[in-house]
BAFI-3210 file (N, C-alpha, C; in Angstrom, 3 decimals, decimal comma, padded with zeros to 6 digits):
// residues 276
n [1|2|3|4|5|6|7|8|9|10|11|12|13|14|15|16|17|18|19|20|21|22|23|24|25|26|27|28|29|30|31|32|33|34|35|36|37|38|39|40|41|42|43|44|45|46|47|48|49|50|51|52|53|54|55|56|57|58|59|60|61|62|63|64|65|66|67|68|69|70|71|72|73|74|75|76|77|78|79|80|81|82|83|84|85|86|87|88|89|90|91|92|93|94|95|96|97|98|99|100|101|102|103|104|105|106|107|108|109|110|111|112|113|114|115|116|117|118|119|120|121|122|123|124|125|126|127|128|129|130|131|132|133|134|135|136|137|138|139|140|141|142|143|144|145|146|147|148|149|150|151|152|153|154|155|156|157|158|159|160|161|162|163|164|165|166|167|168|169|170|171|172|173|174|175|176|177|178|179|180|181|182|183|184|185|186|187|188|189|190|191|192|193|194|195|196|197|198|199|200|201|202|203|204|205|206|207|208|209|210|211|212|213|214|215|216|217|218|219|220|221|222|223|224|225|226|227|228|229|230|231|232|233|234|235|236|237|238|239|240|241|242|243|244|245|246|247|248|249|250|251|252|253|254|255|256|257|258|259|260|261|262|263|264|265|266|267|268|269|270|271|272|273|274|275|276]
n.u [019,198|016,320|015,792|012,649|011,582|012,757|011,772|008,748|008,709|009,299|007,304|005,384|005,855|005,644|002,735|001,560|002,761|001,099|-001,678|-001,520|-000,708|-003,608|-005,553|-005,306|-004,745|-005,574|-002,761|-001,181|-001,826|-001,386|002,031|002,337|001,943|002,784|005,642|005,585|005,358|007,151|009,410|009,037|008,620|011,210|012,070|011,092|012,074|015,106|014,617|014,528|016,040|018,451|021,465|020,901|020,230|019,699|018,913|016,231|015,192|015,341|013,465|011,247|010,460|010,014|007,702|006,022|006,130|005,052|003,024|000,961|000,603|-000,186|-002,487|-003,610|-003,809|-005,948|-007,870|-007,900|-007,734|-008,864|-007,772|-007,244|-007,839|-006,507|-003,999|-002,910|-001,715|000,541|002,321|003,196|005,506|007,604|007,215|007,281|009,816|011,298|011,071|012,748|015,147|016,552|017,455|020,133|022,046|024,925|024,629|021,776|020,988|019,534|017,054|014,490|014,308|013,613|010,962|010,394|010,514|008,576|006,328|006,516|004,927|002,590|002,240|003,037|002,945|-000,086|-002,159|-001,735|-001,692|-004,833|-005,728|-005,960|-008,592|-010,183|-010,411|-011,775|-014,628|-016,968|-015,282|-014,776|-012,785|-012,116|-010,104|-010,255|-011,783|-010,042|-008,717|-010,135|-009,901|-007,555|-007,192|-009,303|-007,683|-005,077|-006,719|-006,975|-004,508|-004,026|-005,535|-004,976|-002,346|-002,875|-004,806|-003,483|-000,704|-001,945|-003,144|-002,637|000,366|000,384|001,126|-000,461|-001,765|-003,493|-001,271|-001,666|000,036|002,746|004,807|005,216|005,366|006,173|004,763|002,430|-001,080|-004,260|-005,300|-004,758|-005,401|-008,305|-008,684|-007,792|-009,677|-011,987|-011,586|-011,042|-013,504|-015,140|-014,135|-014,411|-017,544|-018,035|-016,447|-018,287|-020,558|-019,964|-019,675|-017,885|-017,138|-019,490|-020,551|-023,202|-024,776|-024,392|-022,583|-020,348|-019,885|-019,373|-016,947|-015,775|-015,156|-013,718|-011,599|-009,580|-009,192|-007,873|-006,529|-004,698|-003,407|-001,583|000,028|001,486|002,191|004,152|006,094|006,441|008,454|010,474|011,471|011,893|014,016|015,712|015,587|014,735|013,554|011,689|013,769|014,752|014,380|012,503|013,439|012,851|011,073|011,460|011,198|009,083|007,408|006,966|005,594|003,063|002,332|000,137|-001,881|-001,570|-002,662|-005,452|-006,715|-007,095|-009,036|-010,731|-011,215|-012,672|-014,898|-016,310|-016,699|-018,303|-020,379|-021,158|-019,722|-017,993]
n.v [013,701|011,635|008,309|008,172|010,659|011,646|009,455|010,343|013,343|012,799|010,596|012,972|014,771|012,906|012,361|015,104|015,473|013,237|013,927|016,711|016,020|014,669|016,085|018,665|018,996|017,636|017,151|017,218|015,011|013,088|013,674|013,234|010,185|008,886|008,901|007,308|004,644|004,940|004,485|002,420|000,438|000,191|-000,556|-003,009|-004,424|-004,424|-005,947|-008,494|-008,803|-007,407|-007,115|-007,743|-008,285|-005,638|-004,146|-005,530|-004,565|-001,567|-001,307|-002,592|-000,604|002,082|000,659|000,949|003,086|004,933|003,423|004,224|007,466|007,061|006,452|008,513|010,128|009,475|009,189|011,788|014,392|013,235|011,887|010,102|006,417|005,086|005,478|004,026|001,529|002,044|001,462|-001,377|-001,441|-001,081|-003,421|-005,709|-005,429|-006,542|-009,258|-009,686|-008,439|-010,182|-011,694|-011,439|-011,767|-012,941|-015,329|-017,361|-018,877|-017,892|-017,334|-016,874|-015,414|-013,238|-013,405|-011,708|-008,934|-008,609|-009,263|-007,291|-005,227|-006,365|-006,212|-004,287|-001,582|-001,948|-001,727|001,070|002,097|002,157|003,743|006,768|006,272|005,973|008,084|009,992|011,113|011,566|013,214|014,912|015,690|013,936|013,583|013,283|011,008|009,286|009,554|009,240|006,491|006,142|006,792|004,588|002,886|003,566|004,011|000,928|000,183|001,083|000,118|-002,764|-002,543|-002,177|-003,325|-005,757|-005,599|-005,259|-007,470|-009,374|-010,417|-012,449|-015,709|-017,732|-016,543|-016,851|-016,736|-015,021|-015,547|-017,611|-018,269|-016,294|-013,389|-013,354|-011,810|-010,725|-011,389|-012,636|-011,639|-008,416|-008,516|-008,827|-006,592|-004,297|-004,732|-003,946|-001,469|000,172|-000,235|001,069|003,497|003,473|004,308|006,688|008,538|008,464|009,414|011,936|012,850|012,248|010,062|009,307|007,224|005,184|003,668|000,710|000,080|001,577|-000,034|-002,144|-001,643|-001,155|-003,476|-004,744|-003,322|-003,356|-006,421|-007,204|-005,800|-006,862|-008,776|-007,813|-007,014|-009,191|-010,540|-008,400|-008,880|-011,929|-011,466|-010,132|-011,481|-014,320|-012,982|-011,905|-009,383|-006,887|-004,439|-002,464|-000,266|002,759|005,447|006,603|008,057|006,164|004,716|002,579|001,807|002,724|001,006|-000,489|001,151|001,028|-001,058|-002,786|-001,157|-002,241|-004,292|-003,876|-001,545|-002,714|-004,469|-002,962|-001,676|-003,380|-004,020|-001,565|-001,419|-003,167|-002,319|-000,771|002,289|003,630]
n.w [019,474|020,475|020,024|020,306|020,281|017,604|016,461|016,521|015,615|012,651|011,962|012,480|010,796|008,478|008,251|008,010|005,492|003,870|004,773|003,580|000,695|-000,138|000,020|-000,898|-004,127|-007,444|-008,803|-006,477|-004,859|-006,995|-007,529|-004,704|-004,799|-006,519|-006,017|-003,736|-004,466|-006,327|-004,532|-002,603|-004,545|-005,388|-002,657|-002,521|-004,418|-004,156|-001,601|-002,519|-005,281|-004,905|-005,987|-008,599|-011,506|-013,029|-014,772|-015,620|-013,056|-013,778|-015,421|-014,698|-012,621|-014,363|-016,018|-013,586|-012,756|-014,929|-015,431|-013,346|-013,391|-016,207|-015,202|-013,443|-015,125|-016,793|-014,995|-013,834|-015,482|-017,885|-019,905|-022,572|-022,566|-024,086|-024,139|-021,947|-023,164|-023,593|-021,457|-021,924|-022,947|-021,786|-020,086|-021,311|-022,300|-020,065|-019,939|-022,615|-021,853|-020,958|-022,356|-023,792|-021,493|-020,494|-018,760|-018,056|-015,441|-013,496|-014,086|-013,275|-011,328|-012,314|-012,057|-009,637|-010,693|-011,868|-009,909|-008,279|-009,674|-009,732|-007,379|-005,899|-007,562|-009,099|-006,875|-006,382|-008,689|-009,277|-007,092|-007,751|-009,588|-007,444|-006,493|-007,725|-009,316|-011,430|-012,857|-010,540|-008,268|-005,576|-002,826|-000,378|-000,013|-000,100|002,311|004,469|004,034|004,616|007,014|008,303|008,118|009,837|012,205|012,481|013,427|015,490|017,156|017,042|018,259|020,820|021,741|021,245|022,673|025,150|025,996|023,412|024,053|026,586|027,964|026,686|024,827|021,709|018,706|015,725|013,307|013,609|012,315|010,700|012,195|014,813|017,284|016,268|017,536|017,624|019,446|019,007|016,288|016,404|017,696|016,079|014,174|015,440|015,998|013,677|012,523|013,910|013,601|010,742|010,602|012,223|010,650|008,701|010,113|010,459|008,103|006,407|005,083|002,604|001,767|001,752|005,380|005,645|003,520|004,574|006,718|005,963|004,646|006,816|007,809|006,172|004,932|007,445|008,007|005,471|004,911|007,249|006,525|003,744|005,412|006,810|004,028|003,645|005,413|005,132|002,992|004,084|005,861|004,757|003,366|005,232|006,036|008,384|008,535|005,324|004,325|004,914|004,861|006,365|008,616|011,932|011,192|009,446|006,171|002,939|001,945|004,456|005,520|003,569|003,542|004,281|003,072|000,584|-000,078|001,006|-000,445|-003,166|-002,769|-001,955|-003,537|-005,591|-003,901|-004,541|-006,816|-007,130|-006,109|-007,181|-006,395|-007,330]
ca.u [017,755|016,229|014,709|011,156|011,620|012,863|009,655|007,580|008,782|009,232|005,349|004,228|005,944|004,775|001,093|000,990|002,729|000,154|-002,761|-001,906|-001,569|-004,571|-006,414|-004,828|-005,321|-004,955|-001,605|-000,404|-001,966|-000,148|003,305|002,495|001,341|004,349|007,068|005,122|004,960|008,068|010,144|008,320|008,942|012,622|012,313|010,852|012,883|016,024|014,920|014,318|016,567|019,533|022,388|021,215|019,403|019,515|018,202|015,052|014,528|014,706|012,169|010,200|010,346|009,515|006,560|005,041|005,601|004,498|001,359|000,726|000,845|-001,639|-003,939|-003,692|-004,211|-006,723|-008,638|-008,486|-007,360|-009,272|-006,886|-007,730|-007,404|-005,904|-002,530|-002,667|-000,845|002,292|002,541|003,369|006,649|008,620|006,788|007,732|011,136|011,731|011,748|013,693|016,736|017,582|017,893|021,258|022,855|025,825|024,138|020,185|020,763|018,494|015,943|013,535|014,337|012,742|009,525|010,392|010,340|006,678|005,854|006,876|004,083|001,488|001,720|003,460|002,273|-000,940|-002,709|-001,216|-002,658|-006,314|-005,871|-006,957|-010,087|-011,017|-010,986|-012,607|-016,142|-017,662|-014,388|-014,852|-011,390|-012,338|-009,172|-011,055|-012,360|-008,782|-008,305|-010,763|-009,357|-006,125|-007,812|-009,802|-006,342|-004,576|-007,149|-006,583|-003,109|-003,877|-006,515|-003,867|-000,875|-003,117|-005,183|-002,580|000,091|-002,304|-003,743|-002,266|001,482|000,123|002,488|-001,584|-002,718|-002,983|-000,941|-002,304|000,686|003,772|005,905|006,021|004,954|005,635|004,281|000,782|-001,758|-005,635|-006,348|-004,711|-006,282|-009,904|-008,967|-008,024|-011,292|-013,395|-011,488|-011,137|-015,187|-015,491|-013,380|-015,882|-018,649|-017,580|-016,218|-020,006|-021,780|-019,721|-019,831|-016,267|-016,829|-020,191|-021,492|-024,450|-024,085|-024,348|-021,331|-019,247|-019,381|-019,032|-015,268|-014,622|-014,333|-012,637|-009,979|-008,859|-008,680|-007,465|-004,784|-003,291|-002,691|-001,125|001,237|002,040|002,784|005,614|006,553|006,987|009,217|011,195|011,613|012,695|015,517|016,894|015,280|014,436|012,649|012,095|014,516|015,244|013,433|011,516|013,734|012,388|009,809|011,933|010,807|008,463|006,702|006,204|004,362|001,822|002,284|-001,407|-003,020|-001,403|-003,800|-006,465|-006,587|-007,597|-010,091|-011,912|-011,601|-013,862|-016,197|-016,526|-016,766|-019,100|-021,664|-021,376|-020,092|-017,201]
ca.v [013,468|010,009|007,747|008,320|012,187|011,237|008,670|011,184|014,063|011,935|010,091|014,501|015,440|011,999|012,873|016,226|015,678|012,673|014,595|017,886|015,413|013,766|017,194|019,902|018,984|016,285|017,606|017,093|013,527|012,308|013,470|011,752|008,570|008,185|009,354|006,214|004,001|004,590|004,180|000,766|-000,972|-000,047|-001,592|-004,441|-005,007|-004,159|-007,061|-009,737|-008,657|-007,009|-006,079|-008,894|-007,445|-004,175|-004,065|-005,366|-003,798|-000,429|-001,506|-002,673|001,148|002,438|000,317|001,050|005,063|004,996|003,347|005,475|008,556|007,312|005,994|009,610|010,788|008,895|009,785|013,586|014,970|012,815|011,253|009,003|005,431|004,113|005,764|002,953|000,324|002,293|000,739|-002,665|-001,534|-001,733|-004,702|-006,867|-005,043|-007,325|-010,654|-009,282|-007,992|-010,964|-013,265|-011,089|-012,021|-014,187|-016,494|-017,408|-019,403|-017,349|-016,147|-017,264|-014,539|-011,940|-012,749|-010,821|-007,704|-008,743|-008,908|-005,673|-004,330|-006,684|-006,230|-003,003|-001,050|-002,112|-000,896|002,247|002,740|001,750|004,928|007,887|005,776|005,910|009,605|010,659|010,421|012,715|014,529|015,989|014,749|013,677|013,089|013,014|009,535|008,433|010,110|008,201|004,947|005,637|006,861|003,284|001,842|004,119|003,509|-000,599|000,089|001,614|-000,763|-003,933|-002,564|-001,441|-004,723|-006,750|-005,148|-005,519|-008,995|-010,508|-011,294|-013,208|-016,550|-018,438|-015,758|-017,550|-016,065|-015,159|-016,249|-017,431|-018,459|-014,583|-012,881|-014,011|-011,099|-010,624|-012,355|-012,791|-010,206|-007,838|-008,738|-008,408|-005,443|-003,639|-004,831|-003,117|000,045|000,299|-000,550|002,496|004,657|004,057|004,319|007,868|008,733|007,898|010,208|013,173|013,231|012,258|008,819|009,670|005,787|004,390|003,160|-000,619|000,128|001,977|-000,618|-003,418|-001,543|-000,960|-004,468|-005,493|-003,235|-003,467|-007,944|-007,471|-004,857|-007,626|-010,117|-007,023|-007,015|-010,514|-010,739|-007,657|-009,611|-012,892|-011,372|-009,559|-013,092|-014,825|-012,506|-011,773|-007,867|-006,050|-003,325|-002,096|000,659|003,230|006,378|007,109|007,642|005,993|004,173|001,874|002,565|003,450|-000,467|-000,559|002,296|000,812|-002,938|-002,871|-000,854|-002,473|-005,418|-003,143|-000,811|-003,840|-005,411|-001,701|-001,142|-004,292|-003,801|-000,251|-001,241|-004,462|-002,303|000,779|003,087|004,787]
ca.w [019,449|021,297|019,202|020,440|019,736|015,792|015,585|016,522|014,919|011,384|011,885|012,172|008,951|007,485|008,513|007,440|003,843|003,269|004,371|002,096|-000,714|-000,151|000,344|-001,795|-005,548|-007,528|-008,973|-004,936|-005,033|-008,266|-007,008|-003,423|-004,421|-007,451|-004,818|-002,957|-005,533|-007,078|-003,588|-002,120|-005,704|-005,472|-001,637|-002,723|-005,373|-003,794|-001,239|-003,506|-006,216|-004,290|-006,777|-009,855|-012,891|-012,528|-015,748|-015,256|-011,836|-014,037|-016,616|-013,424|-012,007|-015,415|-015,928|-012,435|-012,520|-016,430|-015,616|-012,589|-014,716|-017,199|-014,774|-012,775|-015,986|-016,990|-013,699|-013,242|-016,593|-019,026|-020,894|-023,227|-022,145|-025,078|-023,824|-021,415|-024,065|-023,671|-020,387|-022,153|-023,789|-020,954|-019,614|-022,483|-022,271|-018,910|-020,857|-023,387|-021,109|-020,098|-023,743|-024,010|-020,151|-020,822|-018,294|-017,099|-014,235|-012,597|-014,651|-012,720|-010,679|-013,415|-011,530|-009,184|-011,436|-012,240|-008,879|-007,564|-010,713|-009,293|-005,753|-005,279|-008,721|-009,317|-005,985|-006,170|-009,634|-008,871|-006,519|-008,355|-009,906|-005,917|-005,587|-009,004|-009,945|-012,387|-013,007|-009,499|-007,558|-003,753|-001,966|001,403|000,796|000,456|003,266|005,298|003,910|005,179|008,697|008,651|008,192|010,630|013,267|012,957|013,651|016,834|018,017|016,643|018,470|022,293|022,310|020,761|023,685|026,403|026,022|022,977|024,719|027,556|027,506|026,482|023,584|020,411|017,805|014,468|011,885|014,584|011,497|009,931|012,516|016,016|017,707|016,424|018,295|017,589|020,269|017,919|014,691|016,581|017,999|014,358|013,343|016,318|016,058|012,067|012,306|015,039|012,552|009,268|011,213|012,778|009,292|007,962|010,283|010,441|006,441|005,532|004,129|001,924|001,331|002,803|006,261|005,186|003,175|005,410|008,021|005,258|004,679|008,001|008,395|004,675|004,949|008,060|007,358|004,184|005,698|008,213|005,115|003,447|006,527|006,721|003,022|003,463|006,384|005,059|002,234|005,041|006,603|003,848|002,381|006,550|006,849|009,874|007,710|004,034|004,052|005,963|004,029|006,839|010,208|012,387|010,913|008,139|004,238|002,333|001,932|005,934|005,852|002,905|003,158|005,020|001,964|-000,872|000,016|001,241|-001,549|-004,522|-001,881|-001,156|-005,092|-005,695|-003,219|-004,265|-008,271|-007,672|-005,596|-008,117|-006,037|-007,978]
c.u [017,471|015,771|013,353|011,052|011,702|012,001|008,905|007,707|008,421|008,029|005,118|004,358|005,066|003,508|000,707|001,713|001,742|-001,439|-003,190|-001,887|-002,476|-005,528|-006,438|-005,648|-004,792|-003,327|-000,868|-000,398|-001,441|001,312|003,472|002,635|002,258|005,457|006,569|005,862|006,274|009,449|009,738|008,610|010,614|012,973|012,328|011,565|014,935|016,383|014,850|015,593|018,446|020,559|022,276|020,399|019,054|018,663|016,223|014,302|014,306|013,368|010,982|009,430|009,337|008,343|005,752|004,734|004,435|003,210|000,375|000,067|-000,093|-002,907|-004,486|-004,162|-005,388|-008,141|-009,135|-008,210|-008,066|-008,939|-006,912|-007,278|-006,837|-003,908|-001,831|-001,601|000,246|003,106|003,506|004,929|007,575|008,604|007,295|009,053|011,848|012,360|013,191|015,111|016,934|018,035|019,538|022,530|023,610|025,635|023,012|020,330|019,981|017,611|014,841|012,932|013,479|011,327|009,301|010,365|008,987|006,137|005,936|005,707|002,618|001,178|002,030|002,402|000,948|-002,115|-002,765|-002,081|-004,629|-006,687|-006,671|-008,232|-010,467|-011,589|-011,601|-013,686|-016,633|-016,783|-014,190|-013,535|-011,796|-011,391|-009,676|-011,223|-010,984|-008,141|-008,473|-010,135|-008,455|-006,400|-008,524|-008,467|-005,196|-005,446|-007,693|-005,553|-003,124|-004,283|-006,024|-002,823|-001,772|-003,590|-003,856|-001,611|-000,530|-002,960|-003,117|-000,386|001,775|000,417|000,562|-002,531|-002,069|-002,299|-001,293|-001,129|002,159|004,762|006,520|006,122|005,023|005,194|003,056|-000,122|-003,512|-006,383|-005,744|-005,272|-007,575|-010,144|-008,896|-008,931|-012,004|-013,335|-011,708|-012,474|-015,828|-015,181|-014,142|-017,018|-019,189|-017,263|-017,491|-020,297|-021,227|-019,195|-019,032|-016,580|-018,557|-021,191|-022,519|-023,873|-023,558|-023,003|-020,140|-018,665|-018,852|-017,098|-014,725|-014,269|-013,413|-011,353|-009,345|-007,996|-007,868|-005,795|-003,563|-003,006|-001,967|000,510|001,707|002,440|003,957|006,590|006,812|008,096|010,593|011,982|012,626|014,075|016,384|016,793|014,562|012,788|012,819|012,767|014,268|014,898|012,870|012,730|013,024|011,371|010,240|011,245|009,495|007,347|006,559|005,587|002,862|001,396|000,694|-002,135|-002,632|-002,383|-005,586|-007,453|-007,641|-008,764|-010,861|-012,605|-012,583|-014,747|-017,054|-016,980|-018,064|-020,585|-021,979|-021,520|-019,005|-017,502]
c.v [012,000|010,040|007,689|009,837|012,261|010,230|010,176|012,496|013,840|011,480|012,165|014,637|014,041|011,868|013,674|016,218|014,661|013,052|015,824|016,711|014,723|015,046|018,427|019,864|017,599|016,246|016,749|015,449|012,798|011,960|012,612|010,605|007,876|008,252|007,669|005,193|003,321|004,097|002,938|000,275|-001,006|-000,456|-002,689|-005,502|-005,091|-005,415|-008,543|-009,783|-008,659|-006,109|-006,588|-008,035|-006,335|-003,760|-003,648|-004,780|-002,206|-000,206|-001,854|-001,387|001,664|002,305|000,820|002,422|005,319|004,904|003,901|006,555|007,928|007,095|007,815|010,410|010,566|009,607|011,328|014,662|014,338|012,896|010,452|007,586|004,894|004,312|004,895|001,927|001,101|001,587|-001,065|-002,399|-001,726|-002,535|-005,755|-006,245|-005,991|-008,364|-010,400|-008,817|-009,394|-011,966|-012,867|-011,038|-012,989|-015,208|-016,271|-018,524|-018,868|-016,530|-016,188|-016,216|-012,829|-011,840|-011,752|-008,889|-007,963|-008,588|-007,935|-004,704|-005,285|-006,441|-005,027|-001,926|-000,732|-001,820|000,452|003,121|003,096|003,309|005,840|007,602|005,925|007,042|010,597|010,208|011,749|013,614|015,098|014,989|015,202|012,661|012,824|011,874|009,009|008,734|009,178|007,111|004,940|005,642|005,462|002,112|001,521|003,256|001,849|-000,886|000,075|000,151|-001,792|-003,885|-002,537|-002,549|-005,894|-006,792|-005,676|-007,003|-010,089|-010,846|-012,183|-014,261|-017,815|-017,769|-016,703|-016,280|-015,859|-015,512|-016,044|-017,608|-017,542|-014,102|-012,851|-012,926|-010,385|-011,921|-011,599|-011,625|-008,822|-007,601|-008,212|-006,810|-004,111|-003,356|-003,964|-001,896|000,653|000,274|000,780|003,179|005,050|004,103|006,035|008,513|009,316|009,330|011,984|013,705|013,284|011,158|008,884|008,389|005,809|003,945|001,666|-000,749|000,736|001,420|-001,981|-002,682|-001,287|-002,837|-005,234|-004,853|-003,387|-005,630|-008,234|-006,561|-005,770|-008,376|-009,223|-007,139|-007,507|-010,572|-010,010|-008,662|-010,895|-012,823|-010,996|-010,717|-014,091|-014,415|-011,652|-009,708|-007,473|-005,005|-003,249|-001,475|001,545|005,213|007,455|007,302|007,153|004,762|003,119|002,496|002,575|002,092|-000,746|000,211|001,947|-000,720|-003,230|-002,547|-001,256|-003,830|-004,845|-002,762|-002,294|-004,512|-004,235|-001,357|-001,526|-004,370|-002,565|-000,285|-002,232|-003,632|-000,572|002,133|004,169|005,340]
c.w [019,772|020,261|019,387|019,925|018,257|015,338|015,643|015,731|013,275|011,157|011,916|011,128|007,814|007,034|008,011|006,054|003,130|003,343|003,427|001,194|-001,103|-000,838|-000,652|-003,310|-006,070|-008,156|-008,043|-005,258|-005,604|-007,597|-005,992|-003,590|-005,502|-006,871|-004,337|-003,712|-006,217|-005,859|-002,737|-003,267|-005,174|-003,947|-001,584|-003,415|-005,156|-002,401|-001,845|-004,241|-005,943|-005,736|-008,229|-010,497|-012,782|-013,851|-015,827|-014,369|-012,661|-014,620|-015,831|-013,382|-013,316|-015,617|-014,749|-012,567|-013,616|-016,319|-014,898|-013,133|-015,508|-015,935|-014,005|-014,303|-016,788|-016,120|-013,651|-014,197|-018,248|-020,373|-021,504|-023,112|-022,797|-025,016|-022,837|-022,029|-024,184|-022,817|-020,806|-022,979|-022,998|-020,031|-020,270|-022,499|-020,809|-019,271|-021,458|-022,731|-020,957|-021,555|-023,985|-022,831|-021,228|-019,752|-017,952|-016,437|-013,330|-013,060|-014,197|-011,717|-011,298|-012,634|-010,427|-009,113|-011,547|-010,731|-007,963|-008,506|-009,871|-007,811|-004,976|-006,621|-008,877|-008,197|-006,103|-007,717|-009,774|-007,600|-007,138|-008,767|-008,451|-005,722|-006,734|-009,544|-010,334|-012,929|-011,626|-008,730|-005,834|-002,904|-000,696|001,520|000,670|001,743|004,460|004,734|004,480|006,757|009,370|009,361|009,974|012,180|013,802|013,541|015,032|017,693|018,142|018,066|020,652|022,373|022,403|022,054|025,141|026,820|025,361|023,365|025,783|027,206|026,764|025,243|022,558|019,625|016,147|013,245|012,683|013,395|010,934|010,661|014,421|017,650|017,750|017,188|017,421|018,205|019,617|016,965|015,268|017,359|016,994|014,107|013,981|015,681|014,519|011,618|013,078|014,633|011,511|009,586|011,741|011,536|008,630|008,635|010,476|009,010|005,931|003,697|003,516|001,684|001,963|003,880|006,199|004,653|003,054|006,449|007,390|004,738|005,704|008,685|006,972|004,728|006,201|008,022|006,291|004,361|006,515|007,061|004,164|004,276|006,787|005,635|003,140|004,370|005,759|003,863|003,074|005,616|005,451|003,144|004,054|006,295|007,626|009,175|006,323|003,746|005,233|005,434|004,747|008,146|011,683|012,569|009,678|007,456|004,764|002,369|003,353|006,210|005,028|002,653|003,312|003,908|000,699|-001,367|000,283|000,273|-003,063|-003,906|-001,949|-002,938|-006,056|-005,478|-004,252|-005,727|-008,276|-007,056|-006,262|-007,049|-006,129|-008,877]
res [x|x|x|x|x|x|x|x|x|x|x|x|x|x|x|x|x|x|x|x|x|x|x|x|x|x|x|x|x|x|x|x|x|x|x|x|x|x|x|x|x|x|x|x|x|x|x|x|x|x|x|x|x|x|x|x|x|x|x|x|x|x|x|x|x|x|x|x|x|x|x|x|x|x|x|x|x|x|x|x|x|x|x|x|x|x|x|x|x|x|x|x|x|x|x|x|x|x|x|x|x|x|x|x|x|x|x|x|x|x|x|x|x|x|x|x|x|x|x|x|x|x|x|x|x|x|x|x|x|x|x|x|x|x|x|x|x|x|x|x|x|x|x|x|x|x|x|x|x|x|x|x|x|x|x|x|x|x|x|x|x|x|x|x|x|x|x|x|x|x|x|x|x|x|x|x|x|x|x|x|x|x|x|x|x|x|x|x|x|x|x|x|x|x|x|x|x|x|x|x|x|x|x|x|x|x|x|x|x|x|x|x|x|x|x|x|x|x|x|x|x|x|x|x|x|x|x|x|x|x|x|x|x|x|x|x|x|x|x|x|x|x|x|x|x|x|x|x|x|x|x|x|x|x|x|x|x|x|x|x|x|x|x|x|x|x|x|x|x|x|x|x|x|x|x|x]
***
């Protein structure tokens, strides 16, 4: 099988198991988005971390699924929020692994367990609050978010291809990145703005128009700084990709690097203008 035949095959199945679990129930949704969740931390943490504290990298995992799980539960099963503070036992269990190493020369390195809960974790939870209002569970609008996303990708990779490698295109971040260009980034924006716009009127994405066109341009901006952050971790610890999860397509964290920044930016908007 070529490698364009095993992208493409791998991106169909990837498409059609994230749109049933978007679509199906929220049951589907849970499992999807903790399968996610719980396979991007252990990328992230597996580049940072590698083979040192294995410890903490579990108590990491733990914490992220754990709090997942309440928040999903929280969301579409109305679960009482106070089940939340369980979350903190194997948060404060992080510290604590390490007072019993027979050396901390590198404990410094523990933040890197914290930061796999803030930057991988903590998006991912803020999920289900997106697609539940009133009890009623509306996977569709995550749907459209990911379609906003999707269709920056396109518009990124066809402008970006056709204009931004010209030996005179500025480049938008040459130190992580030395293949995006400006005419990229503005082309994201158009298309990701032509996506929630289209979204809007054929009754996916439900908002007002004002603030369907005010996220078609936040997430797709907030998506490239998403993409640069995986990227400058990638950079720093000498990887190509996050894993290898996906054939084709590296892990599980190149597939959501874009909405793990997205996602907390759309969640704000979406909380400050009361519209979850």
């Amino acid at each position: 099988m070529s490698d364009l035949v095993k992208r493409t095959v791998w991106g169909v199945v990837f498409l059609v198991v994230m749109v049933a679990g978007m679509l199906l129930h929220p049951a589907a949704f849970g499992v999807l988005f903790l399968v996610a969740l719980c396979v991007s931390m252990n990328e992230l943490l597996h580049i940072t971390l590698g083979g040192r504290h294995i410890l903490p990298q579990k108590l990491a995992l733990l914490s992220g699924a754990l709090a997942y799980i309440l928040c999903a539960g929280v969301a579409f099963y109305s679960l009482d929020p106070k089940w939340l503070a369980l979350v903190f036992i194997p948060v404060f269990g992080i510290p604590l692994s390490e007072l019993f190493r027979p050396s901390h020369e590198d404990v410094e390195d523990l933040s890197f367990a914290y930061l796999s809960l803030v930057y991988v974790a903590l998006p991912f939870c803020l999920m289900p609050f997106m697609v539940s209002k009133g009890g009623e569970f509306k996977g569709y609008l995550m749907l459209c978010f990911f379609i906003i996303i999707w269709c920056a990708d396109v518009g990124s990779y066809c402008l970006g291809t056709l204009l931004g490698q010209k030996p005179d295109s500025r480049k938008l971040a040459p130190s992580i990145s030395p293949k995006k260009s400006w005419w990229g980034f503005w082309g994201g924006v158009v298309t990701a703005l032509a996506g929630a716009v289209i979204l809007h009127f054929v009754g996916w994405l439900e908002y007002p128009l004002v603030h369907c066109i005010a996220l078609g341009v936040i997430v797709p901006v907030t998506g490239v700084c998403g993409d640069l952050f995986e990227s400058l971790w990638k950079r720093r610890f000498g990887f190509k990709d996050s894993g290898n999860c996906i054939p084709g397509h590296g892990g599980m964290l190149d597939r959501f690097d874009s909405s793990l920044f997205a996602i907390p930016a759309t969640f704000l908007y979406l909380t400050i203008f009361e519209l979850l």
